[in-house]
C-alpha positions in Angstrom: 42.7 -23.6 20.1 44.3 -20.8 22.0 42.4 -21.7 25.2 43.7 -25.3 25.2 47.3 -23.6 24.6 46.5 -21.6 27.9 44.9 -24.4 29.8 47.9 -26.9 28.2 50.7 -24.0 30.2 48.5 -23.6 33.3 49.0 -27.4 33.8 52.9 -27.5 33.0 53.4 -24.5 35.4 51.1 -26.0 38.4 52.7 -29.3 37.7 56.7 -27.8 38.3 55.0 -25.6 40.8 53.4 -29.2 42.5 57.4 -30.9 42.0 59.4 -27.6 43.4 56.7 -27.8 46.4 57.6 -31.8 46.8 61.0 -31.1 46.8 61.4 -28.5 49.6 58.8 -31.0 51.5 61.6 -33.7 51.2 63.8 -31.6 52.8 61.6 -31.0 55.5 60.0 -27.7 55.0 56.5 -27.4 55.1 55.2 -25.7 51.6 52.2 -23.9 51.2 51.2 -23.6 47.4 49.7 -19.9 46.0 47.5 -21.3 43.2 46.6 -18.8 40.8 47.7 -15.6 39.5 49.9 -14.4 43.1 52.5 -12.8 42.9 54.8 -15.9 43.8 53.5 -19.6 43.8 55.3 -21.1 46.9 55.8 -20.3 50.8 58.5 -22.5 52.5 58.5 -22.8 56.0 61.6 -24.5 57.7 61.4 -26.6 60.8 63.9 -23.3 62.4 61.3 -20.7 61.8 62.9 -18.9 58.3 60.3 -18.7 56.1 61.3 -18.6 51.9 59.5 -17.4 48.8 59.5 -19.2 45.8 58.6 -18.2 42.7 58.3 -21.1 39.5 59.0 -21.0 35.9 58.5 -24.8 34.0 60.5 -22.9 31.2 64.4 -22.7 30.7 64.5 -19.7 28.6 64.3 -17.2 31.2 63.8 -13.4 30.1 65.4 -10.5 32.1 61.8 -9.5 33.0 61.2 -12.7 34.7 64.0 -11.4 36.9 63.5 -7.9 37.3 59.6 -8.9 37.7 60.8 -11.3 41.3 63.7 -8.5 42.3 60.8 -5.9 42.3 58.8 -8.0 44.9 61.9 -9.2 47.0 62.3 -5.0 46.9 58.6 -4.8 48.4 59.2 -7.4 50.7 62.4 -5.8 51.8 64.0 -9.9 51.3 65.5 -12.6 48.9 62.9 -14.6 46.8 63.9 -17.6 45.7 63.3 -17.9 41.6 63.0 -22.3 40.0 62.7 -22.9 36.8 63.7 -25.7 35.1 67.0 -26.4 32.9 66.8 -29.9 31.4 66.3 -32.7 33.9 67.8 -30.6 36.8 66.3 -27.3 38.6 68.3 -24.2 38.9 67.4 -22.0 42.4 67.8 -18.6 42.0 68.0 -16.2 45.3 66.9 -13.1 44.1 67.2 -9.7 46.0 66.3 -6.2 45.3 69.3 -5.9 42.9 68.9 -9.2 41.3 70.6 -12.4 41.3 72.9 -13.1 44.2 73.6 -16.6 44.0 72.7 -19.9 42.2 72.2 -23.8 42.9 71.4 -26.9 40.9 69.9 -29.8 41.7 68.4 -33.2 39.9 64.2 -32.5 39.7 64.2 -36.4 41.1 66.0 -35.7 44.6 64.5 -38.1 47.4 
């Protein structure tokens, strides 16, 4: 039972992971998915050059150490990560820096 539990979260998360990763592609990024237990799932690249981190949460509930967790590797990296997670039928974009959170957008999860 607690295997399908795990297997049954694995699937949510790569599915949000799989929707973030179509989302930035609509945008025109090209998105390059970290499957597995990375340290973030997704690397943006944008047609300019400026490459972004992104790291996905299917859940709404965020804990502080979900945050401190993504500041400590935007500290590493010496940049902003960019944190998803889900909030009812819209995603909320975190840009996370060594300090935390520095600013915050929303958008609908069904954006062509």
């Amino acid at each position: 039972m607690i295997e399908l539990l795990r297997f049954s979260n694995y699937r949510k998360g790569a599915n949000f992971e799989r929707l973030v990763k179509r989302l930035f592609e609509a945008a025109g990024a090209t998105v390059f998915r970290c499957a597995g237990s990375k340290p973030l799932d997704l690397v943006v690249i944008w047609p300019n050059g400026v490459t972004d981190f992104v790291e996905c949460k299917s859940y709404s509930n965020l804990w502080s150490t979900d945050i401190k967790k993504v500041a400590a590797i935007a500290a590493d990296m010496n940049r902003k990560v960019i944190f998803a997670n889900k909030e009812g039928s819209s995603i909320l974009y975190r840009i996370i820096g060594p300090d935390g959170i520095e600013g915050i957008w929303e958008m609908p999860e069904d954006v062509d």
